[in-house]
C-alpha positions in Angstrom: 7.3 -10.3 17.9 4.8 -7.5 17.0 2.2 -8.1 14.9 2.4 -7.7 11.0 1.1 -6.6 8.0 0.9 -9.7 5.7 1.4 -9.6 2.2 1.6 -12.7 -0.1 5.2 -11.3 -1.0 6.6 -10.0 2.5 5.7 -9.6 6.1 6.3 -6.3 7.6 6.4 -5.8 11.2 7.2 -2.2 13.1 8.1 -3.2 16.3 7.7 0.4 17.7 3.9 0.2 17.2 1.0 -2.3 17.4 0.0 -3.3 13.8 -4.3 -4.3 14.0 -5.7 -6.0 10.8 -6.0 -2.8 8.2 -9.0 -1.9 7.0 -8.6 -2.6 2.7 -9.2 -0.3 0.2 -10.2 -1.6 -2.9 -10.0 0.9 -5.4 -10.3 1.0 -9.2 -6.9 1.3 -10.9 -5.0 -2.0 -11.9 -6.3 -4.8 -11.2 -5.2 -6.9 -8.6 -4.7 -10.6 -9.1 -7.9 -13.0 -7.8 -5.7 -15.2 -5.6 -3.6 -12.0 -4.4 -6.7 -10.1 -3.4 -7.8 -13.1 -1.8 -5.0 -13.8 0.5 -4.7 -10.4 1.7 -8.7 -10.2 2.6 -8.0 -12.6 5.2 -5.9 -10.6 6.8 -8.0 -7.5 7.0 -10.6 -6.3 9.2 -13.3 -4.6 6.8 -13.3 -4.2 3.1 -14.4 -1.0 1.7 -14.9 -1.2 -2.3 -13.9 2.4 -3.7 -16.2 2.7 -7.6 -14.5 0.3 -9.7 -12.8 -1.8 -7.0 -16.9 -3.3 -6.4 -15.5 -5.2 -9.6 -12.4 -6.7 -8.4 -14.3 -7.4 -5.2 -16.8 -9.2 -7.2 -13.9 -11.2 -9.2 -12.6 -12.6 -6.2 -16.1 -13.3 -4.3 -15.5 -11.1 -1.6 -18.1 -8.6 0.2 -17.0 -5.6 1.0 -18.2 -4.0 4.2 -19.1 -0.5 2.1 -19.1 0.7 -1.6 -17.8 4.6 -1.6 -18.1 6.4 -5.0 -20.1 7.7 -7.5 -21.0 5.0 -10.0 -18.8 6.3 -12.7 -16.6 3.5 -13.8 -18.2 0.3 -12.5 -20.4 -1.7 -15.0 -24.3 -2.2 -14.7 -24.0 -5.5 -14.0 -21.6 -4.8 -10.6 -23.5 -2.4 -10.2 -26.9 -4.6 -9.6 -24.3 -6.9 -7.7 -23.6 -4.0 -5.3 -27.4 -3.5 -5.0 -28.0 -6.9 -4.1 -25.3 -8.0 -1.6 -26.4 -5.9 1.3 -23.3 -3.9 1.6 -23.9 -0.4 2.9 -23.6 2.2 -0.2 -22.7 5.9 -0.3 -23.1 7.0 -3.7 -22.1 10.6 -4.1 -22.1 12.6 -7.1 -19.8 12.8 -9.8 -19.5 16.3 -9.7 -17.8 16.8 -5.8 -14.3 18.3 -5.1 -12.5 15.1 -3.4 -12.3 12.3 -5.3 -13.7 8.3 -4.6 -10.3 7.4 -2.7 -10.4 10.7 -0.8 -13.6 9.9 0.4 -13.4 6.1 1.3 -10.1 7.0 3.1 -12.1 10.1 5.2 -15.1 7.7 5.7 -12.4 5.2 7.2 -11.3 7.3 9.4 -14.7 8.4 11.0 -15.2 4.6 11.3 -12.3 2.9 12.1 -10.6 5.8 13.6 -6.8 5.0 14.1 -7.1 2.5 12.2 -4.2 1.1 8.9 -5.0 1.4 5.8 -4.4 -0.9 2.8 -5.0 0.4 -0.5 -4.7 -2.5 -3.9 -5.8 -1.0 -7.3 -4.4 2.0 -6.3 -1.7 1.1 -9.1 -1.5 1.5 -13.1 -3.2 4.2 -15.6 -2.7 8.3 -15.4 0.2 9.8 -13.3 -2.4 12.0 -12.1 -4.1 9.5 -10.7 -1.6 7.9 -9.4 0.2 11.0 -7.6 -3.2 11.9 -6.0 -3.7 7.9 -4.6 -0.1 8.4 -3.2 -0.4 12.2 -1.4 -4.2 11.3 -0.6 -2.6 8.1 1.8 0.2 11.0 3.0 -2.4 13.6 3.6 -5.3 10.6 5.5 -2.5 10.7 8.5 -4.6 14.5 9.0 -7.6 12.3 9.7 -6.5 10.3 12.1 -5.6 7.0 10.2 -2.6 5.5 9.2 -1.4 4.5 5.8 0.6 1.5 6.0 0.7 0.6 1.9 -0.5 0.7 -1.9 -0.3 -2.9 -3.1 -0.7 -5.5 -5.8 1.4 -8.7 -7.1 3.4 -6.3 -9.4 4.4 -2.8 -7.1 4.4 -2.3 -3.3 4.8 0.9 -1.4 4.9 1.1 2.2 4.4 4.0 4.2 7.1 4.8 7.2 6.0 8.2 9.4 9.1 8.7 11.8 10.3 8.4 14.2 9.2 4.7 13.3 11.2 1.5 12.0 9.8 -1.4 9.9 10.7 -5.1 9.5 10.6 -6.6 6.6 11.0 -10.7 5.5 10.5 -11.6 1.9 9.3 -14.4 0.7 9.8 -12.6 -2.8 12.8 -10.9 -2.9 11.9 -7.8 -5.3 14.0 -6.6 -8.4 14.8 -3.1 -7.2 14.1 -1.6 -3.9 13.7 2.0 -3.3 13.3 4.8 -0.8 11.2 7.9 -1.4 10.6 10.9 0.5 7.0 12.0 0.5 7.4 14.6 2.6 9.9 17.7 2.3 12.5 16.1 3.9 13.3 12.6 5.5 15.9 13.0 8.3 17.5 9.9 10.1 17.4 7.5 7.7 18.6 4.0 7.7 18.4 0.7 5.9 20.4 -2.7 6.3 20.0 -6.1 4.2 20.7 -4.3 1.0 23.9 -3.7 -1.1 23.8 0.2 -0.8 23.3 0.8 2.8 22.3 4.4 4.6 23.5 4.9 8.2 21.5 8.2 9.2 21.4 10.4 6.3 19.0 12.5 4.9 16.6 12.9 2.2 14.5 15.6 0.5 11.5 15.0 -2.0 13.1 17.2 -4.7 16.6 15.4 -4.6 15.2 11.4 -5.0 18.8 10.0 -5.1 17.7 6.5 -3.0 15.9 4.4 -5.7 16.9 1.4 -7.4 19.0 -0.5 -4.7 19.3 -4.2 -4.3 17.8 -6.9 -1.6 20.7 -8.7 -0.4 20.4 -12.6 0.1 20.7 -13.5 3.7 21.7 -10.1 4.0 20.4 -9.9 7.7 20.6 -12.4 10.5 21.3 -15.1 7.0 17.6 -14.2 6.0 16.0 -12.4 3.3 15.4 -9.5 5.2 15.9 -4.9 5.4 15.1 -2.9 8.1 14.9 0.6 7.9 14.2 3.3 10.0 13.9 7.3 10.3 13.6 9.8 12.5 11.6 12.2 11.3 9.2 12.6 7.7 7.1 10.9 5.7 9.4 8.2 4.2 8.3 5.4 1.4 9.3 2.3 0.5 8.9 1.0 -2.7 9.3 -2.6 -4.1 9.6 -3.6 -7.4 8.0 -7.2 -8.2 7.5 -5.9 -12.3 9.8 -7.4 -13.9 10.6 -10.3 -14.0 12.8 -12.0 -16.5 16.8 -12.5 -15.3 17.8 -10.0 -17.3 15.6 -7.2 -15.9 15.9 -9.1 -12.5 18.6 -11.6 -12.1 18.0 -11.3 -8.2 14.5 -12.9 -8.3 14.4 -16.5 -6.7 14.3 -19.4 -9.3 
């Protein structure tokens, strides 16, 4: 079995390609949860703490390897914290043309280069923000690095570049599952283990017609487990742990 990137909801494994430890961005959107945050640490191989994300870090008594950013949104107190822990710091200033991700992501990949990338608190707050976080991850594969996922307890989205096919084994099945081109077009894709299948087809960024599908019980080999693949694109794959009572999610595990 190739190795996999573990996440307290699901293990995903791309058997095409060796999987290292990612390196894990901790940026400054929403929050992670402690415990999450936590658990997923131990799976990484450095910690880089992007402005805000020193707080969450700080929450959850981890370290990070580096603080990238300018200072702008993390308290005084973190910040003495940052000081004080002997982390390495690249302060830069506030007015620059990329922004704290951008940077932590392009100091990534001079450091670990061809290395995966994690990203939690990349979630929550201004669409703005949240388009860039998503496009900046697309646009790091320029680098030399690859994205493998934005992730917290609520919203997961993993990153596909074809031709490549990913693994994936819940241990939470997720209310809605959903496939999003992120480049102009996704060609070749297929997925299995949910109730509205895809067997090759294609899709385009400006025709998102793939989202809101359902993880089937036992769908694959009796497990709780989808596989997709495709050919060629930038393809992701988003998973829906948000809501959470039956009614918005009747397929969630009791």
């Amino acid at each position: 079995m190739a190795p996999k990137l573990r996440l307290p909801q699901v293990d995903a494994c791309k058997p095409t390609r060796t999987m290292e430890s990612p390196v894990l961005l901790v940026a400054g959107g929403r929050t992670p949860d402690v415990q999450w945050l936590r658990s997923v640490a131990q799976t990484s191989c450095a910690i880089l703490a992007v402005d805000k994300g020193a707080e969450y870090c700080k929450k959850a008594g981890l370290v990070p390897y580096l603080y990238v950013g300018d200072k702008d949104s993390a308290g005084m107190d973190v910040l003495q914290w940052v000081s004080g822990a002997g982390m390495e710091v690249l302060e830069f200033s506030s007015e620059k043309d990329l922004t704290d991700l951008q940077l932590a992501l392009f100091e990534t990949a001079k450091r670990f280069p061809g290395s995966g990338v994690l990203v939690t608190g990349g979630w929550g707050g201004r669409f703005d923000h949240l388009f860039s976080a998503v496009f900046s991850m697309v646009w790091s594969c320029k680098w030399g690095i690859s994205p493998l996922g934005m992730a917290d307890e609520k919203e997961i989205l993993l990153f596909l570049q074809g031709p490549e096919r990913i693994i994936l084994e819940f241990r939470e099945v997720p209310c809605n599952f959903s496939l999003l081109a992120l480049s102009e077009r996704c060609g070749g894709v297929s997925v299995e283990g949910v109730r509205w299948e895809l067997h090759g087809e294609e899709i385009l960024l400006d025709e998102p017609y793939a989202v809101s599908n359902e993880v089937l019980r036992g769908g694959v080999e009796n497990k709780d487990r989808v596989e997709v693949s495709v050919g060629e694109g930038m393809l992701g794959l988003y998973l829906d742990f948000w809501s959470k009572s039956q009614e918005d999610c009747p397929r969630q595990p009791s």
